[in-house]
C-alpha positions in Angstrom: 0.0 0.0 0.0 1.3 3.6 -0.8 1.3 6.2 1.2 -1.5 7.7 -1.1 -3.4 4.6 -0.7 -3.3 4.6 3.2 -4.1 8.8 3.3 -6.8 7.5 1.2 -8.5 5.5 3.6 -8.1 7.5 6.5 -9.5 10.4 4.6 -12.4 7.6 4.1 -12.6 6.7 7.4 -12.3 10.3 8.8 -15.3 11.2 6.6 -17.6 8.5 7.6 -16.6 9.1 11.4 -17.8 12.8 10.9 -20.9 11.9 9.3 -21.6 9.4 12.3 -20.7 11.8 14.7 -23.6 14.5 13.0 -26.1 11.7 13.1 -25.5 10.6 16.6 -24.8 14.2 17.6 -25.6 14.7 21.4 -23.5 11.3 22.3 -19.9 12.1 21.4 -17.8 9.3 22.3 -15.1 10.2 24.5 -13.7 6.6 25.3 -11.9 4.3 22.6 -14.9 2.2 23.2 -16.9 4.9 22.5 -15.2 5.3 19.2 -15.5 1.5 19.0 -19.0 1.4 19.3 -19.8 4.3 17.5 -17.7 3.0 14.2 -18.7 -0.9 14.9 -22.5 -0.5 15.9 -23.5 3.0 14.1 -22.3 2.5 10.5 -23.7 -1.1 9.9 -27.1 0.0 12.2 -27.2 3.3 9.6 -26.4 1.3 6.5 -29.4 -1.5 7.9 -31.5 1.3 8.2 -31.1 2.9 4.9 -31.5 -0.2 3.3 -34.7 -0.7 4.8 -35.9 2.7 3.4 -35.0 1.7 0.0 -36.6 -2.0 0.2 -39.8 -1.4 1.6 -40.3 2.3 -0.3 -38.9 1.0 -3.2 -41.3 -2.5 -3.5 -42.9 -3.4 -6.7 -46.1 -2.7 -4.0 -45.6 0.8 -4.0 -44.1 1.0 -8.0 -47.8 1.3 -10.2 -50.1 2.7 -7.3 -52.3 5.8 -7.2 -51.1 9.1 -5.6 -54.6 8.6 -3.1 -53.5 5.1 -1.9 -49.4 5.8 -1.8 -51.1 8.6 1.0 -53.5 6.3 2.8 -50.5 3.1 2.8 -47.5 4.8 2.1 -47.8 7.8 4.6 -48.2 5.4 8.1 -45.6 3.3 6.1 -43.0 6.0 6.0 -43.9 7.1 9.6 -43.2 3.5 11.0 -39.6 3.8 9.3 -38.8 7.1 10.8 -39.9 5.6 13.8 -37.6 2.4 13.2 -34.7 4.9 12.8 -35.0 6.9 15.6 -35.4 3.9 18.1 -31.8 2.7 16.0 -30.5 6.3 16.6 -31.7 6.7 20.2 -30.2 2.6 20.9 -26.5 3.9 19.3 -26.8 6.8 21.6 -27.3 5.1 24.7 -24.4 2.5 24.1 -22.2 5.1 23.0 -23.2 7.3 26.4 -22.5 3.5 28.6 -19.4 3.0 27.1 
């Protein structure tokens, strides 16, 4: 690996750690196993729930449907995913504040 290579990776690594940090704002690690967690549990839990998002919003149930019945299913639908997320945020936060 070159020395560009491994700047690289940290620049990478430094980006996705800042973008963690902004979505798990008020619990700033201040531990290395507060960095741990935050880099081991809160990218794969963000990347699970962005996934999610796309699956379920981006069904073949929802692809051909009228604008009346994406608001009657798709609107409680979207509100249980926010929902899913901020229980994911607020479960991050609370490991990173125990650790």
């Amino acid at each position: 690996m070159t020395l560009r290579e491994a700047v690289s990776w940290i620049g990478l690594a430094a980006v996705l750690l800042c973008g963690l940090l902004y979505l798990y704002f008020p619990a700033v690690p201040h531990s290395v196993l507060g960095w741990a967690v935050l880099a081991g549990l809160g990218l794969p839990v963000s990347l699970l729930v962005e996934w999610l998002g796309n699956a379920v919003l981006g069904s073949r149930f929802f692809a051909n449907r009228s604008s009346g019945f994406l608001t009657l299913l798709g609107l409680p639908v979207v509100l249980l995913l926010v929902a899913i997320a901020a229980a994911c945020v607020r479960l991050i936060q609370a490991a990173i504040f125990a650790a």
